[in-house]
C-alpha positions, 0 to 999 in steps of 0.5 A: 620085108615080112609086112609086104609078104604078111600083106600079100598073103592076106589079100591072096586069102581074103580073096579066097574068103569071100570067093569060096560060095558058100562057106560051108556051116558043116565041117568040112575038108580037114575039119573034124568037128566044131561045136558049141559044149556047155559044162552044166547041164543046167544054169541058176543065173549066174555065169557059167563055162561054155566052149567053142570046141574045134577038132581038126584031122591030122596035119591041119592048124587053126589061128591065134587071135594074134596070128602072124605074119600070114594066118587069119584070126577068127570072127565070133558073131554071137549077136542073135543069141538069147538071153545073154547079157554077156559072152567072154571068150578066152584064148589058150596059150598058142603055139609058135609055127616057124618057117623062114619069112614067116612065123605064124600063131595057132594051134594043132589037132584042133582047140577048146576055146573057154566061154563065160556066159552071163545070163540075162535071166535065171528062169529062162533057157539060155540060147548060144547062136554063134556065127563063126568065121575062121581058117584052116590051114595044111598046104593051102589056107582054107576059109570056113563058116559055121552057124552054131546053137547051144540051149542050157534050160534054167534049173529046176528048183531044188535040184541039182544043176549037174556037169556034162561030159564035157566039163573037165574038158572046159576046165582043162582048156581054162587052165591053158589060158596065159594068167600073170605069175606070182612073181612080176619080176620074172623076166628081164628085158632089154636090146641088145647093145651094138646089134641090129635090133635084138631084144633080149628076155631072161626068165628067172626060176627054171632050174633042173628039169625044166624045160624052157617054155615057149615064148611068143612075143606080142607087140604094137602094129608093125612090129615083127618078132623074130623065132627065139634063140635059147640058151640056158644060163645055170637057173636062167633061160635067155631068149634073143630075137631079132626085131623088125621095127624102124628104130628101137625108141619106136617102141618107147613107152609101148607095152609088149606081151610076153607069153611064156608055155609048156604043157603044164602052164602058161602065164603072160608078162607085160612090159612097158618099154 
């Protein structure tokens, strides 16, 4: 059963977590980078973008906040920080890592994740201190620590607050954040009939030229989605995956999260079963 190796998998993790000493806080083996990026020079009070941006070498990967069958969500400890009322952390669209028994959510090369910071107060320097918890993957999953710090002065009166270098870059990691389409009707969705638990999803619109997007499906606990079998059927992608779940009407009255992205968008659906 994939929640038996998921369970193994982790404590074999944890244990390498909390026995590696220490925890590097600079970026290590397969690390390439990590740190705290703001995309205004200056903030008047009001909320601004910020990012957490990890670079990873080639060949290495980093996890969802959701990440599978065998990989380690990160930890964010923004506690020691200064005047911040607020911190919201935003998550890219992932990408789906299959491999027989063990499927598993991240990212590649590294990530931006999107920050909305909220000042306490608009005439004081507002100071990030971010203590991150996280694992890196090649062959071997590898544990990692960093402490990080960020200080965005308030603005000057009457003078312009300016962009970074890095603004276009936040900007760009905001817009891979999963948002709701236009049209809630967008998929169908149901089980598959006569089988042993597949459900069945089809996306509506996706006509010439268009690539079916990445699924990736997201439910409550001991619930383990399978990898998509795609087909396409004129302007309609049907996707059907096999479920690891005890009984169908388990998941009666559950919502399920269905995150549909390609490398122009990204968008989540949910649906009450």
């Amino acid at each position: 059963m994939r929640a038996a190796v998921r369970f193994g998998f982790l404590l074999v993790c944890l244990g390498a977590w909390f026995a590696a000493t220490p925890l590097g806080a600079a970026p290590g083996e397969g690390v390439r980078g990590l740190a705290l990026v703001s995309a205004v020079r200056a903030h008047d009070g009001a909320a601004f973008l910020a990012g957490i941006d990890l670079e990873l070498a080639d060949g290495w990967k980093t996890y969802w906040e959701k990440p599978g069958d065998s990989g380690i969500p990160p930890v964010f400890d923004w506690s020691a920080s200064e005047n911040v009322a607020g911190v919201e952390l935003r998550w890219p669209a992932p990408e789906r890592f299959d491999a027989p028994g063990d499927i598993t959510f991240g990212y590649k090369h590294g990530l931006t994740w999107p920050l909305r910071i909220v000042p306490e107060d608009g005439t004081r320097p507002v100071t990030l201190r971010l203590s991150m918890l996280y694992g890196i993957c090649a062959d071997i999953c590898v544990p990692r620590r960093a402490e990080l710090e960020l200080t965005v002065p308030p603005a000057v009166p009457d003078a312009a607050m300016g962009e970074t270098a890095d603004a276009a870059r936040l900007r760009a990691a905001l817009a891979r954040v999963p948002v709701p389409p236009a049209d809630p009707d967008l998929i169908e969705v149901k089980w598959r009939e006569n089988e042993a638990p597949t459900l069945e999803v089809r996306l509506k619109g996706c006509g010439p030229g268009c690539t079916p997007p990445q699924l990736i499906v997201t439910g409550p606990r001991n619930t383990w989605f399978g990898t998509p079998r795609v087909k396409r059927e004129g302007d309609t992608v049907r996707y059907a995956m096999e479920v690891e779940v005890l009984s169908p009407a388990m998941l009666e009255g559950e919502e399920l999260s269905f995150i549909f992205s390609d490398p122009v968008r990204a968008y989540v659906i949910h649906k009450t079963m």
